[in-house]
N, C-alpha and C positions, 0 to 999 in steps of 0.2 A: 504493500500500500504506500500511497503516497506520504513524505514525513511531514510535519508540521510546517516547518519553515517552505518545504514547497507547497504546499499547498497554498499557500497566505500570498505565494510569489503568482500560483496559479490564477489566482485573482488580479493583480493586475496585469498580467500577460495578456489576461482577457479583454482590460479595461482597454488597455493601447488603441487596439483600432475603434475603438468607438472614442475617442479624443484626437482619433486622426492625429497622433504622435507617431509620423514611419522616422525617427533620429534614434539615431544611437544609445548607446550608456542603460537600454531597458532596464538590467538585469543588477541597475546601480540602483534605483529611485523602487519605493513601492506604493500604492495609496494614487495612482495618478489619474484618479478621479475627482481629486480637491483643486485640480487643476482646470477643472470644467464650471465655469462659470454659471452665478446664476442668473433667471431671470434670460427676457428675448430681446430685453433694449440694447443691454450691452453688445449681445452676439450681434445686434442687427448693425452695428458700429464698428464691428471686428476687432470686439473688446478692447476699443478702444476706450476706456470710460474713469479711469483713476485721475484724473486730473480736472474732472466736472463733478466727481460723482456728489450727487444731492437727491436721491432716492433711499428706498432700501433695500437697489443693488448694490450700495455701497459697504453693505453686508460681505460682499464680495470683493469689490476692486480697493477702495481705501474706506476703512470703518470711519472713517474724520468726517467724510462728508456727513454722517447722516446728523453732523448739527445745523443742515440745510433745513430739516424738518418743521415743521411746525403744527403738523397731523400727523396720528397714526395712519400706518399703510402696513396691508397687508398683501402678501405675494402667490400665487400659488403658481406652480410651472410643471409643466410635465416633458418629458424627451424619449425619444424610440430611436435607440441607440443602434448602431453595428453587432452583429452577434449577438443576438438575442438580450442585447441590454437594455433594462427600463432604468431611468429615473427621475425620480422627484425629489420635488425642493419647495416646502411653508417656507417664508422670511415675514419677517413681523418685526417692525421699529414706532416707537413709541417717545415722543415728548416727556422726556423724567416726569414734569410738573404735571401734566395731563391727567397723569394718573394719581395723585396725591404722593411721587416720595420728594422726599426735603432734599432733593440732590438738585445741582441742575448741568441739566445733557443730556444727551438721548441714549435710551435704552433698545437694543437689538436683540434680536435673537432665533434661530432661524434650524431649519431640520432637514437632513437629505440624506436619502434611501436610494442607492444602487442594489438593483435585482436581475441577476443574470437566469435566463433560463435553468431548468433542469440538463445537466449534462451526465454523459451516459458514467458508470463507473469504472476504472480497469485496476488490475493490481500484475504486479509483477511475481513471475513464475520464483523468483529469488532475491532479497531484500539488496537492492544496487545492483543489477544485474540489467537492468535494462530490456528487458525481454518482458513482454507481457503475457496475461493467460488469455487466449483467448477463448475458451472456454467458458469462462468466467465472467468477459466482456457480454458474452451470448445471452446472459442470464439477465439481461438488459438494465441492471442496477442501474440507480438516479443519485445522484447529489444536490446540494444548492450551496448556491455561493454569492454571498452580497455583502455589504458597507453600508456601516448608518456612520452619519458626523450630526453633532450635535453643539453648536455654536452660541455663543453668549458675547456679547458687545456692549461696548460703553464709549461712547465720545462728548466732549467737550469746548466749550468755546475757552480756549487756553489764555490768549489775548484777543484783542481784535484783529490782530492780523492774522493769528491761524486758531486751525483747530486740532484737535489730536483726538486719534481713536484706538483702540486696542479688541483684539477677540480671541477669546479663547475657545477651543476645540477640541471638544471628546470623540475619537476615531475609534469604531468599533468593527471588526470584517471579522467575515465564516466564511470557509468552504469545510463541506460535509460537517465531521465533527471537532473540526481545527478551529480555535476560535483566538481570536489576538486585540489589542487595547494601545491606542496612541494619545498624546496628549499632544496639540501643536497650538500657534498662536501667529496672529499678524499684530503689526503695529503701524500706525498709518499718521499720515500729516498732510492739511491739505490748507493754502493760505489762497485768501483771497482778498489781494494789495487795493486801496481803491486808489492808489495811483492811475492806474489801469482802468477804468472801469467794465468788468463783463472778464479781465482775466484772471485765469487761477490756475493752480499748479499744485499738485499734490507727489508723495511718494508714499510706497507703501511697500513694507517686508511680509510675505506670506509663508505661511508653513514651515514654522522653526520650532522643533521641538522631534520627540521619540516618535516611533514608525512600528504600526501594530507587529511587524514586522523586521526581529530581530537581528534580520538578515542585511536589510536596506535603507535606505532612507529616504525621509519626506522629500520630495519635489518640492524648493522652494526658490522661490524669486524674488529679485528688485523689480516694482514698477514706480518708471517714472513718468509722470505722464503732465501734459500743459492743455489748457483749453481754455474757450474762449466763446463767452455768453453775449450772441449776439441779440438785443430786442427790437423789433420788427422793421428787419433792413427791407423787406418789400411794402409793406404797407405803411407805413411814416407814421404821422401821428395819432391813425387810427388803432397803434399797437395790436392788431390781430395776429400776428406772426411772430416767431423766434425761432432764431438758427445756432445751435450746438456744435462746437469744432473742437475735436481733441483728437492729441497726439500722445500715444505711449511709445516709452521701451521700457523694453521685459526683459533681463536680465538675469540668465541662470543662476543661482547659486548654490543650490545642489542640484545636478551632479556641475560640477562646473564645467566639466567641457559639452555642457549642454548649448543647442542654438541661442542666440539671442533673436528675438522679435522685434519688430517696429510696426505699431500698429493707427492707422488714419480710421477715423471715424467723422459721421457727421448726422446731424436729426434735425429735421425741421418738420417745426408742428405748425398749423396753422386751424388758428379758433374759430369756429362757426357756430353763432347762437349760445345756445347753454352745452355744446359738444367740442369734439375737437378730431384733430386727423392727422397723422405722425407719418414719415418716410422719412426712411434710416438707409446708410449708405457704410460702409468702410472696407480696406483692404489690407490684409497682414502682410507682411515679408519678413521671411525666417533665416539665419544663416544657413545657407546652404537653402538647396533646394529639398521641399519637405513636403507635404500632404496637407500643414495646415496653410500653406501660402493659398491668397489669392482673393476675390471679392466676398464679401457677406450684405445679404439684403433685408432689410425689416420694414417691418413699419406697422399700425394702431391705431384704435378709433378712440375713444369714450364720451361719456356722457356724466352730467351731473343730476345727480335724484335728490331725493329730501334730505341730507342730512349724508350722504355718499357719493363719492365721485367714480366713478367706475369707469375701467379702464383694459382693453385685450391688447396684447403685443403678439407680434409673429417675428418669425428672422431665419432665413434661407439660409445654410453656413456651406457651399459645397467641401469635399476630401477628396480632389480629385476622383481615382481609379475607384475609391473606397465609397463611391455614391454622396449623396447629401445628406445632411442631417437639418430636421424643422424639431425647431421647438414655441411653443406655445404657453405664454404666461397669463393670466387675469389678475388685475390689481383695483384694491379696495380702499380709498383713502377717505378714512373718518374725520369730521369736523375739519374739511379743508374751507378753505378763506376763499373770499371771491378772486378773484381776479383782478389785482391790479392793472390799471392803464393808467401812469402818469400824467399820456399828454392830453389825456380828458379829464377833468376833478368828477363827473356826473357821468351817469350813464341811466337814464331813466330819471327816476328818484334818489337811485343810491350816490351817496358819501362816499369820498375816501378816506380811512384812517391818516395820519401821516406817516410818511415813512423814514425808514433809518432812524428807528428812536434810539438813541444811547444813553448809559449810567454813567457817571463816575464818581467816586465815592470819596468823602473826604471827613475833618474830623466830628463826627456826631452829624451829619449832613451827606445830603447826592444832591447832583449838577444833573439833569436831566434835558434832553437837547435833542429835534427833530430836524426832521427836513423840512423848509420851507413848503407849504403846496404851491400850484401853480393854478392857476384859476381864481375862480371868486371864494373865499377863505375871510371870514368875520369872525375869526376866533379859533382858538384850541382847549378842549377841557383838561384838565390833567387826575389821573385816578393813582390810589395806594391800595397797595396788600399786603397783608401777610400770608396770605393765602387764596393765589389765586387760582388752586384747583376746585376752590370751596364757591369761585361764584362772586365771595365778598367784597366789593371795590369800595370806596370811599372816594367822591369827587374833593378834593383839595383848594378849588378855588371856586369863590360867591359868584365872581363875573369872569368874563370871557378872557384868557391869556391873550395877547395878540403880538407876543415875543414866541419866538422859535427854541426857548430854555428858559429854565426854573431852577432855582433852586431852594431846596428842602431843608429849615433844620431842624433842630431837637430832634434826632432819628437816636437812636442806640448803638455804639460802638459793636461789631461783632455779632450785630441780629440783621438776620435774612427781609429783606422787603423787598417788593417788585413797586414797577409805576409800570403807567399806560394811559395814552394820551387818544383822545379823539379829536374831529375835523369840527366845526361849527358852522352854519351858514345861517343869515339872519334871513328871517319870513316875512314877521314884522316886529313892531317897535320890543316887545316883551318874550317872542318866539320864536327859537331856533331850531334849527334841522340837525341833527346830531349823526354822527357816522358812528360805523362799530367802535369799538379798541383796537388800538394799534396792539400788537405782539406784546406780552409783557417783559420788560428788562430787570434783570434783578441786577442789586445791588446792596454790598456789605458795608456799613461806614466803618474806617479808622483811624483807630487814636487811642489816645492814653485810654487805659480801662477803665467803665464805669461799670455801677450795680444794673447788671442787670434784673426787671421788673418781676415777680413773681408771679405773674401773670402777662397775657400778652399786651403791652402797652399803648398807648391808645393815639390816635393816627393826630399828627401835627399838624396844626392850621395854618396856611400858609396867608401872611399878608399880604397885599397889595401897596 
């Protein structure tokens, strides 16, 4: 019979051609399924996507991004692999505060199941011998052989100019009744300079850590990747359009004389009504010539419901001789925001919050600071919490602010508070039209220590 350690190797031997990895060094790497991305946006960009990423594919390419969020989204994706391989992939990222924990950053986390067919059994006529029975073969014995990862994520806005993300990962693979346990980790950084505006640049280490497989080791990589948020270079000030451009390199590090990658991507969505329509374009080149060189196509529709925005992706990935691979993801984003358009304040009825709110924290006091709007703007309200999973806002000013910053004192040295500011418009003399909240910012004051309150303390009145 086969021994332990091959059989764990048997498993990704399997994997290879359903990753369209025909490169070298196989029998060096094991697990090289953590190598397959998730999600159909990326593929549809020729994984292109570590240097944008602001979904919760970033689950995958740089866990940094997912402090782009400001809704939960949830992922679900399936794949019909080469060889009789299936698999799937939940991804789920979540707003720390959203859900009431007193952290602040976003929380990930996400699950994926590789199942290969049943393959037939053989065993050898003498242990290392190389000779099979076939006899035995005849007897038409089955096995199963599959891989669950199991991934946990945390990212953070570190300063304002980047963010930093981390994940860890529980690797679990069987064939027949050989079974093995890995523990790996990415760590990721992704800044986005508003020198620039619309550019960003991220990098991200994957798969560093033990390999269910005592034999081999994880397949892991540098990506580096830059991209570039363009808002609607076709349609002007009607903002209906945006066009996404990133560039990766992918960079072996284990095994090392593995290919390096360079990979072009690009997505342009454009918004129609309360829906929307995606085409996705990129193309990889590998050193050397390999199986995964060459175009990938995507593209998606969605729609917004009450309370949901929903969302199908697709993405064409051809492997040359080895056929094509289609995969298909549906995504679920809870309590997403309307849609900003700048170069309009209105759309209907509706208000725009303002945007770009920022903190900054100083002693027993925050400095809180928007962006100007553009349009007709008769004021901004400004709101406090301590809690703003709980609902509880507190408006801070009697009359209309009509500055672009405030600032707060008497706050508590070392105690958590958020702001969030809304848009004003006057109706008439005593009535104004109110927009939502802006995103809330938190903010810590410091300075020398004071007593903190034995209870939560009660929100500061700001004068005029």
């Amino acid at each position: 019979m086969m021994t332990y350690g091959r059989k764990l190797t048997f498993l990704g031997l399997l994997a290879l051609p359903a990753l369209g990895w025909g490169v070298g060094a196989a029998g060096t790497v094991s697990s090289p399924y953590l190598e397959l991305p998730m999600g159909a946006r990326g593929a549809g960009m020729g994984e292109a996507f570590s240097g944008i990423a602001n979904d919760v594919n970033a689950l995958y390419y740089n866990p940094a991004g997912l402090t782009a969020m400001d809704a939960t989204e949830l992922q679900l994706m399936h794949l019909e692999g080469f060889g009789g391989i299936h698999y799937e992939n939940l991804g789920l990222a979540v707003p720390a505060e959203s859900v009431g924990f007193d952290i602040w950053g976003t929380i990930g986390i996400s699950y994926t199941l590789v199942a290969i067919d049943d393959t037939p059994k053989t065993q050898e006529t003498f242990p290392g011998s190389g000779v099979y029975d076939s006899a035995y073969a005849a007897n038409g014995y089955l096995f199963t052989a599959g891989a669950s990862v199991v991934t946990l994520s945390y990212a953070w806005q570190a300063t304002k100019l980047y963010s930093v993300g981390a994940t860890f990962k529980a690797i679990n693979e069987k064939v027949d009744t050989a079974n093995g346990w890995g523990l790996a980790g990415d760590v990721g950084i992704l800044s986005r300079p508003e020198v620039v505006k619309g550019l960003s640049a991220g990098l991200t280490l994957q798969n560093v850590g033990s390999s269910p497989d005592q034999g081999a080791s994880l397949p892991s990589d540098l990506r580096v990747g830059l991209g570039y948020d363009w808002t609607a270079p076709f349609t002007g000030e009607a903002m209906d359009d945006r066009l996404l451009l990133d560039w990766d390199v992918i960079a072996p590090v284990v095994p090392v004389d593995g290919p390096w990658r360079t990979a072009f991507g690009l997505e342009y969505t454009r918004w129609l009504d309360s829906g929307y329509a995606i085409l996705r374009a990129g193309y990889q080149i590998s050193q050397g010539s390999t199986e995964m060189d060459g175009v990938a196509l995507g593209g998606g529709f969605g729609t917004d419901l009450p309370g949901v925005r929903v969302g199908l992706d697709y993405a064409w990935v051809p492997f040359g001789e080895l056929g094509n691979m289609q995969r298909i993801s549906l995504d679920a984003t809870f309590g997403a925001k309307p849609r900003l358009r700048p170069g309009h304040h209105y759309n209907g009825n509706y208000l725009y919050p303002p945007a770009n709110v920022a903190a900054t924290a100083g002693d027993r006091q925050a400095r809180i600071s928007w962006e100007a709007q553009k349009g007709r703007v008769d004021g901004y309200n400004l709101y406090m919490s301590y809690n703003p999973a709980s609902g509880k806002w507190t408006r801070l000013n009697r009359a209309p602010i009509t500055a672009t910053s405030q600032t707060i004192n008497g706050l508590y040295n070392g105690y958590k508070v958020y702001f969030s500011v809304s848009t004003l418009a006057k109706k008439s003399d005593n009535l104004y039209q109110e927009s939502d909240k802006s995103p809330s910012v938190l903010v810590v004051p410091q300075g020398p220590a004071t007593p903190l309150p034995q209870s939560r303390p009660a929100v500061p009145v700001v004068k005029h």
